[in-house]
C-alpha positions in Angstrom: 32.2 -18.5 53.8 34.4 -17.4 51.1 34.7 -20.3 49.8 31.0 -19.6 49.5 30.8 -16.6 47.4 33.2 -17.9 45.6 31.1 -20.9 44.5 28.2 -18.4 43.6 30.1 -16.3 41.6 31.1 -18.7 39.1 27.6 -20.2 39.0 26.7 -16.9 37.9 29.8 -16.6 35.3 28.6 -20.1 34.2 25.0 -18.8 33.6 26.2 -16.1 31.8 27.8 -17.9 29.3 24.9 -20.4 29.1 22.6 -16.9 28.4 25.1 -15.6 26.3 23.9 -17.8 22.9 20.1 -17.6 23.6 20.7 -13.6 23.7 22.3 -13.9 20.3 20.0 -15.7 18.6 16.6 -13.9 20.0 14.1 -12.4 17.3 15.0 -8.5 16.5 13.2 -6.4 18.6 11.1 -3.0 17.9 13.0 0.0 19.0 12.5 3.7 18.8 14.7 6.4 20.8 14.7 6.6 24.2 12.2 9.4 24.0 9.4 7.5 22.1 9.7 3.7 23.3 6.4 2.9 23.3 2.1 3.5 23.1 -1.2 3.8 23.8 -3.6 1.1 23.8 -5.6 3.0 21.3 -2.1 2.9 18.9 -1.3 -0.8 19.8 -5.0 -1.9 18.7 -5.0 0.3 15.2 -1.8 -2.2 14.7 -2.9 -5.7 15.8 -6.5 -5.3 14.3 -4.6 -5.2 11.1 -2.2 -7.8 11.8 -5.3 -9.8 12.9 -7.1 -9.6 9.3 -3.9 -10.9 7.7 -3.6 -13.7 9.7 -7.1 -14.5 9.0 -6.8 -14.4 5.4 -3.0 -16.0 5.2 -3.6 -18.9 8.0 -4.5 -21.5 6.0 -1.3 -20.8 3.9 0.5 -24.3 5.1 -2.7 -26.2 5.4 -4.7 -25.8 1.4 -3.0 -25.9 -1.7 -1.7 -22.5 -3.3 -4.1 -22.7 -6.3 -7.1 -22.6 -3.7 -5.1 -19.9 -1.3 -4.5 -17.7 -4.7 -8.0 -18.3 -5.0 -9.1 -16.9 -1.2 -6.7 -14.4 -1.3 -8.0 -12.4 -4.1 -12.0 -13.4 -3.5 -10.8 -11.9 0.2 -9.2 -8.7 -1.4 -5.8 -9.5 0.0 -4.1 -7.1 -1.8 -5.9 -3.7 0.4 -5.4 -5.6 3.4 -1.5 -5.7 2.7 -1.7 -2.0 1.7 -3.2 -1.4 4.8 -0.8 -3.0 6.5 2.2 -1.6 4.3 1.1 1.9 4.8 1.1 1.6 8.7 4.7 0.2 8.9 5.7 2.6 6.3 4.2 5.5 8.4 5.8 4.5 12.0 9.1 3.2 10.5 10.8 6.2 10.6 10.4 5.9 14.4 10.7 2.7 14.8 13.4 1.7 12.5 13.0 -2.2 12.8 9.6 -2.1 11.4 11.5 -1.6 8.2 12.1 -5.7 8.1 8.6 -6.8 8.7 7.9 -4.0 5.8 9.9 -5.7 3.1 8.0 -8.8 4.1 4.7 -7.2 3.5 5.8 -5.6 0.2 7.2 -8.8 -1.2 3.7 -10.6 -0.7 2.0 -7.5 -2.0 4.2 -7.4 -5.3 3.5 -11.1 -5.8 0.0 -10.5 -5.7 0.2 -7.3 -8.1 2.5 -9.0 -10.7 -0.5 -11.9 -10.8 -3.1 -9.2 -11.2 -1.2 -7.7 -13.7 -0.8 -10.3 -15.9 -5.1 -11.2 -15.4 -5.7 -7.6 -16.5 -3.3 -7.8 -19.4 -5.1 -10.7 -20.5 -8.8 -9.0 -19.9 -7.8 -5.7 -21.4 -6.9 -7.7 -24.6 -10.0 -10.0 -24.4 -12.2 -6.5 -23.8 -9.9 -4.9 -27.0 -10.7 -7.9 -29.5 -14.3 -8.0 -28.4 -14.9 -4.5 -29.2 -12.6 -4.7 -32.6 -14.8 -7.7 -33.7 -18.0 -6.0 -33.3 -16.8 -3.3 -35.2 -14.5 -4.4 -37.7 -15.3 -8.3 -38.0 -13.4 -10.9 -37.1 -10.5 -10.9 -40.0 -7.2 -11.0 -38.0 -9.2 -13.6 -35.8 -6.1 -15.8 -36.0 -3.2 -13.0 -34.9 -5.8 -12.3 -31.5 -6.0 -16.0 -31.0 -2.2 -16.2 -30.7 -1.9 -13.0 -28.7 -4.4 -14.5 -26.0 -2.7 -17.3 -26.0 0.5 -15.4 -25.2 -1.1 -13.4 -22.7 -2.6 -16.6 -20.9 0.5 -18.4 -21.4 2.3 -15.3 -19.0 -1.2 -15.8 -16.6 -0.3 -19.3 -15.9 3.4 -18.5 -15.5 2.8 -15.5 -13.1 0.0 -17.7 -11.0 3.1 -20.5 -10.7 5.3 -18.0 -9.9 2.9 -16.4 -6.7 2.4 -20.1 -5.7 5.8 -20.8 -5.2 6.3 -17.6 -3.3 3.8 -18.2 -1.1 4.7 -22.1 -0.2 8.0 -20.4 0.5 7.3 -17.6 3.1 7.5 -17.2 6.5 4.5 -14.4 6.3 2.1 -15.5 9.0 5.4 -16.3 11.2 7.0 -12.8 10.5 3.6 -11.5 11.6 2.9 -13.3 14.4 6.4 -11.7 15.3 5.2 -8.4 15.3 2.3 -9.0 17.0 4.0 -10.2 20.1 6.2 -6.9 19.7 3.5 -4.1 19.4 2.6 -3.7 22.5 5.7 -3.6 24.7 7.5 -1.7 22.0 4.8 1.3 21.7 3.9 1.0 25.2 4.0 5.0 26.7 3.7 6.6 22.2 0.3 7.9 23.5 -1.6 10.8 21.3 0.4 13.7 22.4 3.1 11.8 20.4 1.2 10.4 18.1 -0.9 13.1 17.2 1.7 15.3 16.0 3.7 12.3 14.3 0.9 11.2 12.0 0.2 14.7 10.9 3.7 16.2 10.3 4.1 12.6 8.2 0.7 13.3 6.4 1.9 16.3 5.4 5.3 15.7 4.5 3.6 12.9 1.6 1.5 15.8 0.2 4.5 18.4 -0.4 6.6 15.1 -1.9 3.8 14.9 -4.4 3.6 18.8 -4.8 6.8 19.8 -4.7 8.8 16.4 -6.1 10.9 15.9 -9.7 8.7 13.7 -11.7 9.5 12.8 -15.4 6.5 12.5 -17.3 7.8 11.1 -19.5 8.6 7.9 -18.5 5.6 5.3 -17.3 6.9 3.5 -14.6 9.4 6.1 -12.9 7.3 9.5 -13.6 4.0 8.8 -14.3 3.0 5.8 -12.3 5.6 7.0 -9.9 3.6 10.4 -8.9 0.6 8.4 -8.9 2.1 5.8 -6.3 3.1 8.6 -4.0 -0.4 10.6 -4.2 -2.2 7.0 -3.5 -0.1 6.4 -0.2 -2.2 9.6 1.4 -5.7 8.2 1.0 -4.4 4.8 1.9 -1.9 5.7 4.8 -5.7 7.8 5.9 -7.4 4.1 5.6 -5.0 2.3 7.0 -4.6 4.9 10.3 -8.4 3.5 10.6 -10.1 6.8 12.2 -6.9 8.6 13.5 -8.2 11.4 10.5 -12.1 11.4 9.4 -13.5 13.0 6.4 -16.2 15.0 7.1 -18.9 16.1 4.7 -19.2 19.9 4.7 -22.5 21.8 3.3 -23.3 22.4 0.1 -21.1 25.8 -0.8 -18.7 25.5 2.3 -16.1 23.4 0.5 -13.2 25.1 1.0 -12.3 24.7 -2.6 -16.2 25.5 -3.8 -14.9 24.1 -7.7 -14.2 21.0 -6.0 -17.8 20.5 -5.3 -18.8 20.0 -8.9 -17.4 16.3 -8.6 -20.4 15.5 -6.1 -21.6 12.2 -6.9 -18.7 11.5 -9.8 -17.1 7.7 -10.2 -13.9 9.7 -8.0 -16.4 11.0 -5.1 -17.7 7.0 -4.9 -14.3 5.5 -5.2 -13.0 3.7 -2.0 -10.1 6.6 -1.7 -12.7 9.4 -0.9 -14.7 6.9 1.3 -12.2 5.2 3.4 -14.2 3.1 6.6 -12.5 4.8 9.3 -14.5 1.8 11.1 -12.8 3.2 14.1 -12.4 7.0 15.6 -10.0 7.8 17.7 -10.5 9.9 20.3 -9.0 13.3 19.6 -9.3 12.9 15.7 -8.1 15.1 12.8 -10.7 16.4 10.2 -10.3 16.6 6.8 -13.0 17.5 4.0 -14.0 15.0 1.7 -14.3 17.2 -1.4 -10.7 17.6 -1.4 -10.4 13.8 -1.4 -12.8 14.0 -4.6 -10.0 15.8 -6.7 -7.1 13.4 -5.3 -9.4 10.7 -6.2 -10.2 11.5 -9.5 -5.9 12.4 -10.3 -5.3 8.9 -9.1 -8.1 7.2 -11.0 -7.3 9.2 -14.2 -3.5 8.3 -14.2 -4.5 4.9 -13.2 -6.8 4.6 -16.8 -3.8 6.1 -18.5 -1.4 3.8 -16.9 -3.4 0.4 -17.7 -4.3 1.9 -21.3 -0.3 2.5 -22.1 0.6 -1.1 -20.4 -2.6 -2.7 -21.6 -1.1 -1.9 -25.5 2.4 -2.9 -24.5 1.3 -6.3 -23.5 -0.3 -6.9 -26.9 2.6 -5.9 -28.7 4.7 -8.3 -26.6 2.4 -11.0 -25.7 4.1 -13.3 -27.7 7.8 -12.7 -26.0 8.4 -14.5 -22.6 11.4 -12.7 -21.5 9.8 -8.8 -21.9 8.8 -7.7 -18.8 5.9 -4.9 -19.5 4.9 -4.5 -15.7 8.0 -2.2 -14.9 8.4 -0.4 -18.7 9.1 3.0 -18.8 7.5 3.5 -22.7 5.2 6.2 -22.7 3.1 8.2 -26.2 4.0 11.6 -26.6 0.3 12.0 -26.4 0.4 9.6 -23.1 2.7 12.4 -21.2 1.0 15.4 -22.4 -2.3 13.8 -20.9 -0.7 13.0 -17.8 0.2 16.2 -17.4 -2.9 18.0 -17.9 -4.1 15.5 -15.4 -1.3 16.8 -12.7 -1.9 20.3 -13.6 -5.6 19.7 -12.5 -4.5 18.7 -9.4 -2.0 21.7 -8.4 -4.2 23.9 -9.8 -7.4 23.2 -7.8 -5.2 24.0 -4.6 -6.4 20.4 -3.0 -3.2 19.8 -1.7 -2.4 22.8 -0.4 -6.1 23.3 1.6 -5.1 19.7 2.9 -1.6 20.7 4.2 -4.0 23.6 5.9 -6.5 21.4 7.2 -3.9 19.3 9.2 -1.9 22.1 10.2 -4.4 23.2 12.5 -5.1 19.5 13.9 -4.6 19.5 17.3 -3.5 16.0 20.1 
């Protein structure tokens, strides 16, 4: 008999050992604190749905060659997909600290994609530039454009080369597929009373960095564009949440801002930023007004014309040098930063950020 137990016990030791490795070696695993391990089916699905659409557009990856993918990618719109995706895991990373892996892989296909489109607009904003010039001025430095195109196109096919190699390389759909098998077990029991207040409280927090932050206008990259990127990450964290807030549409002179109502109809009232899809509401949603979206709309869109006008010149002047990297230059007019901050003082001063701050204060699980 205890000869017995004996005999089971070390079977057990030697299954422990044999465990031991696979244990080391298994995939990272989601965690949160002990108090928020896991969600709601309505959380889970607002994840995988956007893990889904990647898959869909980044499957072929291994199976067409990376000039047609490039191709599919950007007919498919890849690049608000990602930010979709990016904004989620930004969102619930900070309870779910292991998200911030599969965030980094997001952002690394998302960059590869931006430096591409960069260097297309570079080339279009010259193309647009010498178009105009020509019609106006004639065609005398014909010669000087042809070589800066030629530069410009040159840093097009480089930057094209450079996105396919990336994306031969990656492990995206893998690190996705990942996640998806994670989601559910890991949120299972983060329902809306804690998800509610979450969402909101983060909401908020990305509206008084953008108030309240140190941004040096002037400098491109790190003030300019920087307060831009933070201010973008609300209407697009709002997107990507997929119906968690909705925008509603108040009358006509109950906007709680009643200035704000003069953008009605405006390029910044139509843009994709005041009109996310929210293709799905969630069941205890948070309401926001649109008009206030109208004014962060139109901050974004005018220090995004100021952005690619400043860049758009820089690249001329440096289409013919390989090594100068334009994309992340800090070079900004005198007349560039005092525009970009009449365009910020627009903003503070209408109160839109504040009224939102108000709006989701009062949201309730």
């Amino acid at each position: 008999m205890h000869r017995a137990g004996a005999c089971v016990v070390a079977g057990l030791a030697v299954c422990a050992c044999l465990l031991a490795p696979l244990a080391a070696i298994a995939p990272p695993q989601l965690t949160g604190s002990s108090r928020f391990q896991a969600g709601s089916d309505e959380v889970t699905a607002r994840l995988t749905r956007q893990i889904d659409r990647l898959l869909a557009l980044f499957r072929p990856a291994g199976s067409i060659a990376s000039d047609a993918l490039i191709d599919a990618l950007i007919a498919g719109d890849a690049r608000s997909e990602l930010f979709r995706m990016e904004s989620l895991l930004r969102l619930y990373r900070h309870k779910f600290p292991n998200l911030t892996g599969h965030l980094r892989e997001v952002k690394s296909i998302e960059d590869g994609l931006g430096e591409y489109a960069y260097a297309v607009d570079s080339l279009n904003f010259a193309k647009d530039r010498f178009t105009r010039e020509n019609r106006t001025e004639g065609p005398s430095a014909q010669s000087d454009q042809e070589k800066v195109l030629d530069g410009l196109e040159g840093k097009r096919v480089a930057a094209r080369s450079v996105l396919a190699t990336l994306l031969q390389k990656t492990t995206f759909t893998s690190d996705l597929q990942s996640l998806r098998s994670q989601i559910g077990p890991r949120f299972r029991g983060w329902g809306t009373v804690k998800d509610r207040p979450f969402v909101k409280k983060e909401l908020q927090q990305m509206l008084k960095k953008v108030r309240d932050g140190n941004y040096e206008f002037t400098r491109l990259e790190d003030g300019i564009h920087e307060f831009r990127r933070q201010l973008r990450w609300f209407p697009m964290t709002i997107d990507g949440l997929d119906g968690v807030v909705v925008v509603r549409d108040d009358p006509p002179g109950k906007c709680p801002v009643p200035a704000l109502e003069a953008l009605a109809g405006t390029s910044a009232a139509r843009h994709k930023y005041a009109n996310p899809a929210l293709r799905h509401p969630a069941s205890h949603p948070c309401a926001i007004s649109r008009c206030l979206l109208w004014q962060v709309s139109k901050t974004i869109r005018d220090l995004g014309h100021l952005k690619d006008d400043a860049q758009g010149n820089a690249a001329l002047e440096a289409a013919l040098d390989e090594d100068l990297d334009i994309s992340s230059s800090n070079a900004v007019t005198t007349q560039e930063s005092e525009r970009a901050t009449r365009i910020r003082r627009e903003l503070y001063s209408s109160r839109a950020l504040d009224v939102l701050i108000s709006q989701l204060s009062s949201c309730r699980p």
